[in-house]
N, C-alpha and C positions, 0 to 999 in steps of 0.2 A: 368483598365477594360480588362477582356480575353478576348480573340477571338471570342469567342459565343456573349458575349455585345457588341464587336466592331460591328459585321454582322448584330445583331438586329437594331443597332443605323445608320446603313447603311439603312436596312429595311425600318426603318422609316422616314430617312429622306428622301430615293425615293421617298415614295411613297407620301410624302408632296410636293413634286415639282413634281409629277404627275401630282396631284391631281391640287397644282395651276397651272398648264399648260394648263390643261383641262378648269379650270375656266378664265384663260384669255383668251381661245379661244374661248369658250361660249360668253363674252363678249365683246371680237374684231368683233366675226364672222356676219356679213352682209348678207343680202339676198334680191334681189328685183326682184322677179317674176311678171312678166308683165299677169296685167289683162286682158284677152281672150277676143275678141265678141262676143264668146257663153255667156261668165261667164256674163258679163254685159248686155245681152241681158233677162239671167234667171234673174238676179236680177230686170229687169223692169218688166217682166210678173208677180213676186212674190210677189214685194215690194211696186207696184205701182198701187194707186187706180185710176180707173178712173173717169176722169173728164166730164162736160160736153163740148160739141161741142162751141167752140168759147170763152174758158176761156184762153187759150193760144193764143198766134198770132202765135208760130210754131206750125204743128203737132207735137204730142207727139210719142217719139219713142228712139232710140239710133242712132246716126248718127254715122258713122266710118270717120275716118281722116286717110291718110298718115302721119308720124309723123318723125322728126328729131329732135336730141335734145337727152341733156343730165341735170342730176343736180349733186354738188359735195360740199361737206364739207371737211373741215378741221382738223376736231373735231376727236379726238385720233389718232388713223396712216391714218386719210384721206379717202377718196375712190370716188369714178365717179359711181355713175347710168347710163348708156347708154338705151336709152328708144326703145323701140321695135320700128317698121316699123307700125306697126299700132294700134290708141286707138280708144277708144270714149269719144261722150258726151251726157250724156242720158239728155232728153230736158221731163220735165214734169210742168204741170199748178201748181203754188199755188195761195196764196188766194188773192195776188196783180198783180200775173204775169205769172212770168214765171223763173224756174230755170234748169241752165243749168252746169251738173257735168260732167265733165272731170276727167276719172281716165284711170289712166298710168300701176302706177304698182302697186302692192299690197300693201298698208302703201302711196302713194301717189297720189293725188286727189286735186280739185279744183272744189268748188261748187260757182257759183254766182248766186244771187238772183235780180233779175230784177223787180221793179213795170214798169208797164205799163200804161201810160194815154195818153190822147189828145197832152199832150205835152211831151213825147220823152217815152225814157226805163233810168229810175233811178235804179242805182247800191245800192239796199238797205244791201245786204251782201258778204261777199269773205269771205270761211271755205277753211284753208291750211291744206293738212297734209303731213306729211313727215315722213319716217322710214326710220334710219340709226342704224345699230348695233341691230337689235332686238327693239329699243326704239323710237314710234309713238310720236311727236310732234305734235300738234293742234293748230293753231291760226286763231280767228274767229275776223275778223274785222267786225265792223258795223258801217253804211256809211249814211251820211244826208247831201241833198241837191247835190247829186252825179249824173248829167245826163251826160250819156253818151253817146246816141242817142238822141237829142234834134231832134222833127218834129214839123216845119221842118225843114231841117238841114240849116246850118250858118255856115258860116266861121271863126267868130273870136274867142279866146280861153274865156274857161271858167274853174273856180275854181272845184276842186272834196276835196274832202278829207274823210277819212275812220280812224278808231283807232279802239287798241287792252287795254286791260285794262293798259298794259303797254306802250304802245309805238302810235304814231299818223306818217300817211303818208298821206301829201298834199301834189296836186302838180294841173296841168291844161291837160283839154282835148281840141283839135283840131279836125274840121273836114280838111281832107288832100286832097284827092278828091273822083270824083264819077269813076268808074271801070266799065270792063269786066270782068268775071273768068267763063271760061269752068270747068262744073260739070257734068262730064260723059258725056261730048256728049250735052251735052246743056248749052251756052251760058247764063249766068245770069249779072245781073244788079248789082253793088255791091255799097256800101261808105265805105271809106276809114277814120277812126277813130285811132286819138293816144292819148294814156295816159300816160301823164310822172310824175315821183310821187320820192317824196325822203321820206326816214322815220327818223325820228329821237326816242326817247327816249329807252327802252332796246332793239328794233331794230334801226339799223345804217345803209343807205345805198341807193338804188335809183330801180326805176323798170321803163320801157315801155311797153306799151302792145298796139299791131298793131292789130285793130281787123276790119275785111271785112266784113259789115253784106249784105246780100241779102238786097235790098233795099225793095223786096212787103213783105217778110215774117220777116226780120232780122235775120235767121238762119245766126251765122257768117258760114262763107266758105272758110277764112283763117285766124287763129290766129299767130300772133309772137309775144313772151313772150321775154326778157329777167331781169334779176332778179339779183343784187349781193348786198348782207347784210354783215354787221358784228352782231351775238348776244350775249348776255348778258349768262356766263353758271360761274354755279360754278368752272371750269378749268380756268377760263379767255373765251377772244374772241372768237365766232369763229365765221367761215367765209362759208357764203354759196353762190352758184353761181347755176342758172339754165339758160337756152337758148333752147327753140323750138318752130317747126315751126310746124304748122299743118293745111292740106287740103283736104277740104271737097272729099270727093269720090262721093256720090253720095247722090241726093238733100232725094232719099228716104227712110225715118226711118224703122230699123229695131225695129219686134214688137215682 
């Protein structure tokens, strides 16, 4: 091959390794932009019908939270979310309760779905999402005989459990005790609720969630999550971990 064939076959092979450098970096490349107060604030004004007066037992609105806390996988070179200083949780009625969405950063979120009756607030669903690498995960457990505020409240532990079409987490809820927590300047009533929960089948792993509800309205006032899985991927295992803490700022929804 001459000189001229050598330079073209040079040609082409750059710009093949260009080309896949480019395409693994499209594919490595990560992004987790932290959801605004405004952003979430428009999407309740736009998204959200209203209901009538006394379907919810919180007002409806977007509560803001100081927020610590990060989540991280494993999964191809790795990477850490570090989660902003501040989220929310937008608080709206449905047709048994009340659901309360917690979103962090753009691609993740946490919706739980509460009935409400005489006898406590039952955890009817938990929708996760997660964005790593460009690519949203969804897992929507759905939950029976799951109370998590029993009223009135008790102290000895009780059964929860929740599954995904793949995988099932049981585990038991306690009440811990009853509380103070300053919210802005005012002194609230709080319970002290823990849920410890292990999963097994294509998830593997254990979660806590510390949740403070107001005890006249149960707007929680402080959440702590912590979270670590192993799951099921065509690559083999991988491994996720989240930990945060969040408190209420102030008792009044933004509308």
């Amino acid at each position: 091959m001459g000189r001229t064939g050598l330079a073209a076959l040079a040609a082409v092979v750059g710009a093949v390794l260009v080309l896949a450098g480019v395409g693994a970096w499209l594919l490595l490349r990560d992004t987790a932009d932290p959801v605004t107060v405004d952003e979430a604030v428009t999407s309740f004004r736009t998204e959200t019908e209203p209901s009538p007066d006394g379907r919810s037992p919180i007002p409806e609105g977007v509560y803001v939270y100081a927020t610590h806390g990060f989540e991280r996988t494993d999964a191809l070179t790795g990477v850490t979310h570090r989660y902003p200083a501040w989220s929310t949780v937008t608080v709206t009625a449905t047709d048994c309760g009340v659901s309360l969405l917690w979103r962090v950063l753009e691609g993740r979120s946490t919706e739980w779905v509460f009935c409400v009756s005489d006898d406590g607030w039952e955890l009817r669903s938990q929708d996760e999402r997660h964005s790593f690498f460009g690519r949203t995960e969804r897992t929507a457990y759905a939950c029976e005989d799951t109370l998590i505020r029993p009223l009135p409240l008790r102290s000895e532990r009780w059964s929860v459990s929740c599954s995904t079409d793949s995988a099932d987490e049981r585990g038991i809820v306690r009440y811990v005790s009853p509380g103070l927590e300053k919210i802005g300047g005012k002194t609230v009533q709080t319970e002290h609720l823990r849920k410890r929960t292990a999963f097994v089948g294509e998830i593997r792993g254990f979660a806590r969630h510390d949740w403070w509800f107001d005890r006249r309205t149960g707007l929680p006032v402080r959440i702590e999550m912590v979270t670590r899985t192993t799951n099921d991927s065509p690559v083999g295992d991988v491994v996720y971990e989240e930990r945060v803490t969040l408190r209420l700022a102030s008792l009044e929804p933004r509308r």
